[in-house]
N, C-alpha and C positions, 0 to 999 in steps of 0.2 A: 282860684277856681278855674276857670276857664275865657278865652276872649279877652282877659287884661282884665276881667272882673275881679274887684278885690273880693278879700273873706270880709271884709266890714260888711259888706251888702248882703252878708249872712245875719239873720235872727232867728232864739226860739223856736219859732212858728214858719218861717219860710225864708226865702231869699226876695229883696225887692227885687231882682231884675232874673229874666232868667227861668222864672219858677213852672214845672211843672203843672202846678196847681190853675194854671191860667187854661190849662187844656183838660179839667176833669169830668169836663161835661161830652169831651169828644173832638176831634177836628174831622171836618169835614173839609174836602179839596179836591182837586183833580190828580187824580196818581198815575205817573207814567213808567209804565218798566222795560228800562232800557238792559236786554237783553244778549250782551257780551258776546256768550259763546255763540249765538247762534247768527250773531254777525259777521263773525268767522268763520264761519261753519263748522264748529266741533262741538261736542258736548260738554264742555267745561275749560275754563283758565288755567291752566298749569299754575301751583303758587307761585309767589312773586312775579306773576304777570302784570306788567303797569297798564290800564288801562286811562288816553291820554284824550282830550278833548277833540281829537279829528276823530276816534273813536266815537264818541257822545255825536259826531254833527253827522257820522254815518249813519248812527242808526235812525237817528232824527228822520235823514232821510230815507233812508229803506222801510220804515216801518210810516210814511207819508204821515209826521207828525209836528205839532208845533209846542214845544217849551212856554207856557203861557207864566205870568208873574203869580207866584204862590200855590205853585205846585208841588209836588211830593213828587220827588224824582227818586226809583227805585231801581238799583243797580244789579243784575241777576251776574254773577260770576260761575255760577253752575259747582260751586263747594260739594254740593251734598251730592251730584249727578259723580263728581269727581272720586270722593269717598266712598258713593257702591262699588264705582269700579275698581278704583285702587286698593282701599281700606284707610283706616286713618292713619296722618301724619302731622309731624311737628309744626304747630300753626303759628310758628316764628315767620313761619312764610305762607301768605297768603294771599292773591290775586284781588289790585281792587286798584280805586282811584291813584294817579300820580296827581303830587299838590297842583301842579299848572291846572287840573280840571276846579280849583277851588272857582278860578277866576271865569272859568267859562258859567261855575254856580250862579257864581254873584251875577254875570252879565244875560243870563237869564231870569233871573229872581223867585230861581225855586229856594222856597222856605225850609223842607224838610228832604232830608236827605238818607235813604236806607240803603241796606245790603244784605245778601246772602252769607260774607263774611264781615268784614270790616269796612269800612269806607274807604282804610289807605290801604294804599300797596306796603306789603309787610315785606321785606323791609322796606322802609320807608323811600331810600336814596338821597335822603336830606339827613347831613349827619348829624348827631345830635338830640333828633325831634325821631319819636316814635310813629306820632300821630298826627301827621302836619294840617291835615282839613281838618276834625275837629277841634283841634287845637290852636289852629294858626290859617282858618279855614276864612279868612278877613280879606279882603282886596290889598288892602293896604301890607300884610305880611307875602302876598306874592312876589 
């Protein structure tokens, strides 16, 4: 599955650990969108942009904000601002987290994690691992 989660912890009915179903009613939380390109000052990430946690601790402070524990941290890469202008293209490559930001996650203790495009930097730079923060997105795999 995911996280070193076996398939055993797969049933029927649901997964015991893991399950969506624990969020059917809705999550509520503080969401912060941390806002890439305009960091930089451009309208969008060129793909395969790594966006790396001195990134994350800029905007934190440019935008005078504080990463509280069980946040929703959203990640703007400007994909879709990118696509009016250019048109589309092959999203083997696409602008987003490098795995060292898994560890700045965890030492903030935002819970949920979103994106405009993916969450990793596509390609990855870790060879082998497509997906390294969802997949390997643990302190201890840093």
């Amino acid at each position: 599955m995911y996280n070193g989660m076996p398939t055993s912890e797969i049933t029927e009915k649901a997964c015991n650990e893991g399950s969506i179903f624990s969020f059917k009613d809705g999550i509520i939380t503080h969401g912060v969108l941390m806002d890439i390109p305009r960091l930089k000052g451009v309208d969008y990430l060129d793909p395969g942009t790594r966006i790396y946690p001195e990134d994350l601790d800029a905007w934190v402070k440019q935008a005078h904000l504080k990463i509280e524990p069980g946040d929703a941290v959203l990640i703007r890469t400007g994909r879709w601002a990118r696509r009016d202008a250019k048109g589309p293209w092959d999203t083997s490559q696409l602008a987003g987290l490098y795995i060292t930001c898994a560890k700045w996650l965890h030492e903030h203790d935002a819970v949920i994690l979103g994106n405009d495009a993916a969450e990793d930097v596509h390609p990855s730079g870790i060879e082998g691992i497509v997906e390294p923060i969802p997949n390997r997105g643990r302190p201890e795999a840093v």
